[in-house]
N, C-alpha and C positions, 0 to 999 in steps of 0.2 A: 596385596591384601584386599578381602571383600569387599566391598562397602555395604553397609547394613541401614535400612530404612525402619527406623522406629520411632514409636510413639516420646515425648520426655514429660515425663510426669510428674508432678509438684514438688515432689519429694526427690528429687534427681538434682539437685543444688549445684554441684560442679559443672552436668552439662547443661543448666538453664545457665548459670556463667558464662561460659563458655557458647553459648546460642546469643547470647546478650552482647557480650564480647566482639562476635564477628559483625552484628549489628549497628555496632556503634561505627567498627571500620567500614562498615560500605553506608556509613550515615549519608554520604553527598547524595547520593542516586536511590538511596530507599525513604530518605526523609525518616527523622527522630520517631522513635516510638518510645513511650514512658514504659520503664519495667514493669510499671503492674500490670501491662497488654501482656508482657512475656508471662506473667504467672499467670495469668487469666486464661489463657490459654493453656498453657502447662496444663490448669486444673478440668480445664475443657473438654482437654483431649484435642486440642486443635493445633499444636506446636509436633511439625515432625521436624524428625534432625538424620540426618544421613553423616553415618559414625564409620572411619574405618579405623578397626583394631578399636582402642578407647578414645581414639582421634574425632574431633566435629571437622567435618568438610563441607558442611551444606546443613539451611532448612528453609522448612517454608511455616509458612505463621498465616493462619487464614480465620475467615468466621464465618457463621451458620444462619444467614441472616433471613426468613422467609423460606423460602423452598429451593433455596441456590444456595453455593459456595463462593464467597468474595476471600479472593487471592491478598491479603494486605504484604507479605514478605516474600521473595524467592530469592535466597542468596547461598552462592558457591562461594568455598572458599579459593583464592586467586590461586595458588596452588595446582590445583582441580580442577578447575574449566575446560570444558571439550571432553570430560570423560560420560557426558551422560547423566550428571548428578541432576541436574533440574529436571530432566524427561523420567526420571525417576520417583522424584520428591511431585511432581505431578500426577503424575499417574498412580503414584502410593492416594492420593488425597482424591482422586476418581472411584479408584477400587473399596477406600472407604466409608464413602457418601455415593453411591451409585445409583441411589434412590433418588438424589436432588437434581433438580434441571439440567443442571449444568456449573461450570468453575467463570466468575469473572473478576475483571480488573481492570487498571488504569494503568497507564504507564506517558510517559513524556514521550510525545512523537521526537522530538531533537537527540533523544536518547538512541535512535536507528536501529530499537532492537526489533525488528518486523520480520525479520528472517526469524528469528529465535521462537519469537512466540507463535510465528507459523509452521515453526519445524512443531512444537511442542501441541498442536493439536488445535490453537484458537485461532478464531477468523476476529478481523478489525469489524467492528460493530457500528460505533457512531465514532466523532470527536468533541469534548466538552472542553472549555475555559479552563487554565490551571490559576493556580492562587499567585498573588505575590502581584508587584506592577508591571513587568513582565505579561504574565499570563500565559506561557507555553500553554498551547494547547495539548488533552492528553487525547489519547487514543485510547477508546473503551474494546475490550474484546474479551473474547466469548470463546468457551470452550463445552460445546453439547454436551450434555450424557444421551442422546439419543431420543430421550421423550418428548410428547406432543408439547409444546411449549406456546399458551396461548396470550400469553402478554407483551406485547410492545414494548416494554420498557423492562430493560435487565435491573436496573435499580426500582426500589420504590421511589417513584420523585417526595414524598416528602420530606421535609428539612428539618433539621432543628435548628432552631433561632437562638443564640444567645450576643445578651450585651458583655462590653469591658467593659474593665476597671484602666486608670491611666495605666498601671503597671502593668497589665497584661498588654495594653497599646503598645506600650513605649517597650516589652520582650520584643514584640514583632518587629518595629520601624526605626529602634530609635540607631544613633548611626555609629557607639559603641556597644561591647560586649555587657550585660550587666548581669550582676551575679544574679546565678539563679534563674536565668531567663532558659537555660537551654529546656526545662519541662512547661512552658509555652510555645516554644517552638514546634510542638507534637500537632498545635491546632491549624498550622499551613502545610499538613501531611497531603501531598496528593490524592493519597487515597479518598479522605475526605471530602473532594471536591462534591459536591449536589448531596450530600451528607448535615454539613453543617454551616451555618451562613452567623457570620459574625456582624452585628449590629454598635452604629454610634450612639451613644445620651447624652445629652445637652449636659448635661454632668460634668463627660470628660473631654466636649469642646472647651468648655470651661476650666478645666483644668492644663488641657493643650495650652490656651492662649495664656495662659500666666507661666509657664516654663520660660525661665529667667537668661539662659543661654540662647541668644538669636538665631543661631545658624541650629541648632538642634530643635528650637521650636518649627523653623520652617520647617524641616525635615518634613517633623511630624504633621504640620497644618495639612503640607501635600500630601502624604499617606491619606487625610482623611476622604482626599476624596475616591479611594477606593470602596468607600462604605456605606452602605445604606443607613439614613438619620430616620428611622419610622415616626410617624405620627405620635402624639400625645392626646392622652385623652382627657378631657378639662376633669380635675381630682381635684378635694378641700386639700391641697396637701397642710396644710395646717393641722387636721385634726387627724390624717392619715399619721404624720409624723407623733403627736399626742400619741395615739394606739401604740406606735413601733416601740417608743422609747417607756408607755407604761408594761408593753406585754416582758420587753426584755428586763426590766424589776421584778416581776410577778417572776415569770419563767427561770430567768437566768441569773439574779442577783446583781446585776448590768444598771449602772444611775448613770442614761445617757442623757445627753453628749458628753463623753470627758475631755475630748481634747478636738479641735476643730477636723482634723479627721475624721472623726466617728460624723460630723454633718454631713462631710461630703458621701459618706458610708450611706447615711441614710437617704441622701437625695436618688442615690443610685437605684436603691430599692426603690423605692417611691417612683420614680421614671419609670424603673424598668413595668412595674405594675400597670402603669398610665399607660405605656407603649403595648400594653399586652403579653406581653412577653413572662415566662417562666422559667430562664434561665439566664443567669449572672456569673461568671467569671471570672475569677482571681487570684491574685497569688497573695492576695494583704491578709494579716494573720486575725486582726481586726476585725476585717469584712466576713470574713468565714464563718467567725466568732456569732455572729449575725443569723446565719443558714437559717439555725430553728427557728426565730420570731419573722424571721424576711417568709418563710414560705406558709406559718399560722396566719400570719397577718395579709398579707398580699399576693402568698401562691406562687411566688419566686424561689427559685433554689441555688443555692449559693455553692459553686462549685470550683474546685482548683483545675486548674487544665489537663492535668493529667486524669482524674478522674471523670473528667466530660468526654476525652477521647475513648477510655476504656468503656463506658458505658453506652456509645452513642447509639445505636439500634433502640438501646431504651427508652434515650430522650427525645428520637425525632417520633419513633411510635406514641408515646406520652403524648407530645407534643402535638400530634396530627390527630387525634383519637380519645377524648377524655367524657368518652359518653358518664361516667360520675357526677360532671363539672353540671350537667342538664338537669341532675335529680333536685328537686324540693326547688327549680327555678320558675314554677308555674307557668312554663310553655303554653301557650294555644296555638292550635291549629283553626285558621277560619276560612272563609270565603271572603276574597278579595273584593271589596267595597267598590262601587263606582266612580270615580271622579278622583281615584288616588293614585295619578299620573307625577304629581311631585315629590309625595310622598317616597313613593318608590325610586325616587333616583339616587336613594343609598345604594343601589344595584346596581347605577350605571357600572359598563368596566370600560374606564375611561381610560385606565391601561392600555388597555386590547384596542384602544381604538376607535370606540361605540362613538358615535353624538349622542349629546341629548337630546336632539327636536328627533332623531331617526327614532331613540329608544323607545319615548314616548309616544310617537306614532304606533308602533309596533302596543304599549299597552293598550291603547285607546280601539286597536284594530281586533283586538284578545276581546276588550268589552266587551266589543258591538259584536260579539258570535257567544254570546251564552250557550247555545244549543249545540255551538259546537264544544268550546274551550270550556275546562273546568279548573279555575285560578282557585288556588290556594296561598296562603301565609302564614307565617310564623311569628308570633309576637309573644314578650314578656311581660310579666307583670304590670312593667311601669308603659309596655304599650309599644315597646323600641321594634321595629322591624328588624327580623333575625333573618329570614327567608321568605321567598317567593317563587312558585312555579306553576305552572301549566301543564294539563294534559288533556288527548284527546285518546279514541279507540278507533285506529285504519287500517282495513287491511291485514286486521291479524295481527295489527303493532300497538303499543301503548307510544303514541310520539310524543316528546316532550321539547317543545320548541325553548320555552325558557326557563331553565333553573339557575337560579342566583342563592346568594349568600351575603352576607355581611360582612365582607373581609377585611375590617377591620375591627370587630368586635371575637375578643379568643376561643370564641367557640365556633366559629366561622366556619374551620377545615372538620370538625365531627360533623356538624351537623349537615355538611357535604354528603357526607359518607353513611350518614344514617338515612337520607332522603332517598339515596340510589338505592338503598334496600328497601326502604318502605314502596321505593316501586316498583321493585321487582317482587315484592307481596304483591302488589295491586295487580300486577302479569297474574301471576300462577293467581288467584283470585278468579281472574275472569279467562284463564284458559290462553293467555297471549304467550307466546312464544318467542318474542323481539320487544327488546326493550330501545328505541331510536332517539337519542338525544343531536336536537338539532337547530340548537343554539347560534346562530353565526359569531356571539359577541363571548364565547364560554369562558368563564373567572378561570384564575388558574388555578383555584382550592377546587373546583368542580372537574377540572380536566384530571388534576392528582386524584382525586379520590375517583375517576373515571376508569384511569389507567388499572390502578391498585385492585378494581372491581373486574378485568380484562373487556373492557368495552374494543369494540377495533373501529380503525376510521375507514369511513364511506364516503362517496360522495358527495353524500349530505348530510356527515356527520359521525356522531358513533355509535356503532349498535353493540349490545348483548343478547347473547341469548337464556332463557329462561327456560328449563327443561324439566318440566317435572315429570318424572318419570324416573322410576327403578328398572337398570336391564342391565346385561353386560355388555362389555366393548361395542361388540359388532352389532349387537341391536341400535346402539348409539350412534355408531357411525354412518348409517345406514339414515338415520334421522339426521342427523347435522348436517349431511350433503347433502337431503334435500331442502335444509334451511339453506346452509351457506351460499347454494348455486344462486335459490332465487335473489340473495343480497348482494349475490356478487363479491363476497369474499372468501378468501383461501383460510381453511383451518386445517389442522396436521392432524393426519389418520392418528384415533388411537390404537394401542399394540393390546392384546388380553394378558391379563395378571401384571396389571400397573402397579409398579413401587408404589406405594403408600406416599409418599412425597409429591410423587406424579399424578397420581391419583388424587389425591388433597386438593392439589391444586386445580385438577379440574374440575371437580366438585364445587369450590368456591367460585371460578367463572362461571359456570354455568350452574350456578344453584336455582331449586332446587336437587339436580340431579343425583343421582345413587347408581354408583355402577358395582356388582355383585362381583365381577371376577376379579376384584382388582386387591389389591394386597396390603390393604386397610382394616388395620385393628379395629374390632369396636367390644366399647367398654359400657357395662348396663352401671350407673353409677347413681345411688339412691342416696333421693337430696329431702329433708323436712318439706312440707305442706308448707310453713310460715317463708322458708326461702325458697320454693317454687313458687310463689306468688311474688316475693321481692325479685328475685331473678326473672321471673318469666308473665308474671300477672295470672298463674294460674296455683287455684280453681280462683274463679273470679269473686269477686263480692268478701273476700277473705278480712280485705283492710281496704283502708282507704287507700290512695296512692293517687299523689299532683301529676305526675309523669311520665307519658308514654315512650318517647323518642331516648330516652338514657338507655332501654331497658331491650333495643332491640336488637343492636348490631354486635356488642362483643363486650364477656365479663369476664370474670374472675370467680371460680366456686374454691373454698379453702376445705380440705381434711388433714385428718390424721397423717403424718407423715409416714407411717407404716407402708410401705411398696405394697401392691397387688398386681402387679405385671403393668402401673400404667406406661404407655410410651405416648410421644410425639412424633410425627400427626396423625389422628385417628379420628373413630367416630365416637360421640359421647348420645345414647340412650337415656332420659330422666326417668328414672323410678320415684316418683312423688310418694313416699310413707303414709303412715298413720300417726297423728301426734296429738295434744291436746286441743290444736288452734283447728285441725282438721282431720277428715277420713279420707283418704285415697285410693292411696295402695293400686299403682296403676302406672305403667309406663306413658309418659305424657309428651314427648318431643324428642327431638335429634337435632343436634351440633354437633362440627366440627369442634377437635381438640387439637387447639394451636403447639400449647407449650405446658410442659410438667416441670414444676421448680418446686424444690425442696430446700429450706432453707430456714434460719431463724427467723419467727417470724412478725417481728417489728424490720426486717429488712423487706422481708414479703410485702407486709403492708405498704414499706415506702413505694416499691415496686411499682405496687397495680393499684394503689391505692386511686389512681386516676379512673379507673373503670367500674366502681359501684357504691354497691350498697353497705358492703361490710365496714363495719368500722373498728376502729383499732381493740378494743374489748372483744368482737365479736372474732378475729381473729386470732386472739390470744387464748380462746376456748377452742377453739382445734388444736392449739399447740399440744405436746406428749410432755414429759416432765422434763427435758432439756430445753424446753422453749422451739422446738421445731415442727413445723406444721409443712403440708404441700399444699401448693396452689395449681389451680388447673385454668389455664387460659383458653376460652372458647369461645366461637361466632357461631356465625347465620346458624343460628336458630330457627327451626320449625317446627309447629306444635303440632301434633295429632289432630286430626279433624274428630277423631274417633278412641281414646284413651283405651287402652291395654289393659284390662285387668289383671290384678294377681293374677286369679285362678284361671286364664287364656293364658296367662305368660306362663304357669307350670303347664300345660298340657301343650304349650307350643316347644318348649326344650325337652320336655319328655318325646314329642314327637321327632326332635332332632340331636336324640341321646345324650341333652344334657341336663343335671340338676340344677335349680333355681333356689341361691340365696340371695337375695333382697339384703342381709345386712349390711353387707361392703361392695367396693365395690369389684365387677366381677367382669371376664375379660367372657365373652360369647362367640359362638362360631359364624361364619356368613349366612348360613343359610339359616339360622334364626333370627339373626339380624333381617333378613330376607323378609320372611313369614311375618315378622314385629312389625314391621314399615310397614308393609301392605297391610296387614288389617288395619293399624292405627291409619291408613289414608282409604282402607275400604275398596283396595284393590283385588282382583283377582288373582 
């Protein structure tokens, strides 16, 4: 009989059973996944199942995370084995996704399956730590699609953090079965290893060391030291606690504490806020009970284990990325004071290694060259040191000897990530082409969001490149060998008419650049005058606004949920309107378009609600009469030097045969895409 490789779809109940089914039987060696991964996928489209006759003998269960394909399931049924099923169910999920980098995974090197996965198309990549006291190491590997692939690191290194509850401790460690633990067992999944990082609170040492059975408390004492205890940050918890237990009366109809649980409930919250942290973990019905006022009040979100595994891509991006969190926080940008060498050693990275008498040399050496070094900083309101860095102009490079962060303060890894862009504006600004960070002591919020940005390492460091310029492939290529020879590093020929995925991605390394031949949607998508100034600061002078640094690196625009052909990833065009607050009517900049989600949209807002301005009202006015709106996820932003006008932008689509409606949004061809960019940058 055949064997058939197809899609199972949400609605397919017997064979998501039966996919669920095999899953549980090859639990030992694939690690528990909670059922709503299986329907989440289902609904994805990410669940294949290899069926003969109405028979399941095989699938694979993967996800879409970034510009790659992560492999999380590949299982035959035992029956089956050695006919071919997996080289099948692989290669179905390449012919798929042929646009994305590439297929990756983990797997247990003790597992010896290295023939298999090298029959099957992947090379061993790195080895990372696996979970548990143990620790098998797993083997990361990689399976091409062929494209230039300019990042270092197949994963995004950032992490999501979350705290326990005892109960979710004591699912993991403790040394019987207890009910209900097998949907915490989903958070020591292999797969998740550099994914998700589980954290201790003084809370549940405290609750360890009163567990009343001796031999079970040791157990668990030793398990703790598996775990990192983060720092706490000195909080009134007195009047944090007042807040929590007056919002849950107001909010919930909740007259806490009722029962000395509900204290230990809210010590957890309260910590996990002190520690930084914005996600909590549980299986207590209590604590959950909790979610709404724990994340109004303190920005914590109270999660069951199975819905933290299902969603994790969301929460480590959240987590790593909350340009939001910066808006209305009166940031300044200054010039770094003389004589503030102690000051600054909230920078040390004493992790990494640093001293302080070296650090501090190294400020003091930065002083005494004003004429070379231009120091800057970042401080809040109350004056708190958020960041510091350095730059000079050599050679054609913008070098940055030292960028630090605050990393222990939660906005530490954004405002990583928003700095590397604000200097690769200050590149394309002044015509630099190399962006050289050359830190010897580099944090690792700064190396993550380095990676993330495809910086590569050099001898002295990491560089980027900054290319501004519109051309196709081979014009590009042509220019990158002459960059990359002189630094001294290898980058991968690009091919002409890049997947849109591939192409995405090289545009975001190497922004600003624009390559013409390559097979990238772009969408002219017309936003109000009042949210083109909230989103983008433009036209200027419109409103007041505290805030630059929230507003640059990646947002959230909401519409109608009506489809107009958008996809993911593509290019997004701003058409800035006419409205009462302003006149426009003008194409104003270009971003990338990460991600298109349609959805209800109080789910939306929980979403993205991390990355701006909109607030819950202002989203529920997009919504249609079912409550469904789209949200469009977009970065690097760059605004016209030169705005477009309506009536240029009819006589430039009339010259490239096509008609110019402004009211929605509207999908355009390359080569006005073309024409648009260059005049808005006054190109030839």
């Amino acid at each position: 009989m055949l064997v058939q490789i197809k899609a199972v779809g949400p609605n397919e109940g017997e064979l998501l059973a039966a996919v669920i089914d095999l899953g549980n039987r090859n639990r030992r060696t694939l690690g528990f996944l909670p059922h709503a991964a299986f329907h989440q996928a289902a609904e994805g489209g990410t669940l294949l199942a290899a069926v003969e006759d109405t028979r399941l003998v095989g699938y694979a269960l993967y996800g879409l995370p970034g510009d790659r394909v992560r492999l999380t399931h590949l299982c035959v049924d035992d029956t089956h084995r050695g006919q071919g099923i997996n080289r099948r169910l692989v290669e179905a999920i390449s012919e798929r996704h042929a646009d994305r980098l590439g297929i990756l995974l983990k797997c247990r090197k003790d597992y010896g399956l290295e023939k298999m996965w090298t029959r099957l198309g992947f090379q061993a990549r790195t080895e990372v730590d696996g979970r548990g006291g143990a620790r098998e190491p797993l083997v990361v590997w990689w399976r091409s699609h062929g494209h230039p692939d300019l990042f270092t690191h197949l994963e995004s290194p950032a992490l999501a953090t979350a705290a326990m509850d005892c109960n979710v401790f004591a699912d993991l460690h403790s040394s019987y079965e207890r009910n209900g633990a097998e949907e915490t067992k989903a958070l020591s999944a292999q797969w998740l290893v550099d994914l998700l990082e589980l954290v201790v609170l003084p809370q549940l040492v405290q609750e360890i060391h009163a567990v009343r059975d001796a031999a079970e408390r040791r157990i668990q004492i030793n398990a703790l030291s598996h775990y990192r205890q983060p720092p706490l940050e000195q909080l009134d918890q007195d009047r944090m606690l007042r807040t929590l237990t007056e919002t849950a009366w107001e909010d919930l109809g909740l007259e806490l504490p009722r029962t000395v649980n509900d204290r230990g409930d809210l010590a957890y919250v309260i910590q996990a806020h002190a520690a930084g942290l914005q996600l909590l973990i549980t299986r207590d019905a209590g604590l959950l009970e909790l979610s709404p006022v724990a994340e109004k009040v303190c920005g914590v979100r109270i999660l069951r284990p199975a819905d933290s595994v299902v969603a994790i891509d969301e929460l480590k991006r959240t987590q790593a990325y909350q340009p939001g969190s910066l808006l209305g926080t009166a940031l300044t940008t200054t010039a770094v004071p003389s004589g503030q060498e102690q000051q600054q050693l909230v920078f040390l990275n004493k992790p990494g290694g640093e001293r302080q008498k070296a650090f501090k040399a190294r400020l003091r050496d930065f002083a005494a060259r004003p004429d070379q070094w231009i120091r800057q900083q970042i401080v809040d309101k109350d004056g708190q040191l958020l960041a510091t860095y350095c730059h000079e102009t050599r050679d054609g490079e913008l070098r940055v000897p030292l960028l630090r962060v605050n990393e222990q303060h939660p906005l530490g890894a954004t405002l990583a990530r928003q700095l590397l862009f604000l200097l690769r504006q200050r590149c394309r600004a002044e015509s630099l082409e190399v962006l050289r960070l050359t830190d010897p002591h580099s944090q690792r919020a700064v190396r993550a969001a380095a990676e993330e940005d495809a910086f590569r390492p050099t001898g002295t460091g990491l560089v980027a490149l900054v290319l501004d310029q519109i051309s196709d492939s081979a014009a590009l290529d042509d220019r990158v060998a002459s960059i990359s020879g002189r630094l001294g590093i290898e980058l991968p020929a690009l091919t002409a008419s890049l997947p849109a995925a591939a192409a995405s991605a090289v545009e975001h390394a190497w922004w600003p650049v624009k390559i013409t031949d390559a097979q990238l949607p772009v969408f002219l998508v017309p936003v109000r005058p009042a949210w083109a100034y909230e989103l983008f600061g433009y036209p200027e002078g419109l409103l007041s606004r505290d805030d630059q640094l929230g507003l640059s690196r990646e947002h959230v625009y909401y519409r109608s949920p009506r489809p107009r052909g958008e996809t993911a990833p593509a290019r997004i065009l701003w058409y800035a309107s006419t409205d009462k607050s302003a006149s426009v009517s003008a194409v104003i900049g270009c971003s990338r378009l990460d991600q298109c989600v349609t959805d209800d949209g109080e789910r939306l807002y929980r979403q993205f609600k991390h990355l701006g301005v909109y607030k819950r009202e202002h989203v529920r006015s997009a919504c249609d009469e079912r409550g469904r709106a789209m949200a469009l996820r977009f970065s690097d932003t760059g605004l016209f030097p030169s705005p477009v006008s309506y009536r240029r932008l009819v006589e430039l689509g009339a010259r490239n045969g096509q008609n110019i409606n402004v009211q929605s949004v509207l999908k355009i061809s390359p080569d006005l895409f073309r024409d648009l960019y260059k005049e808005g940058h006054q190109l030839r």
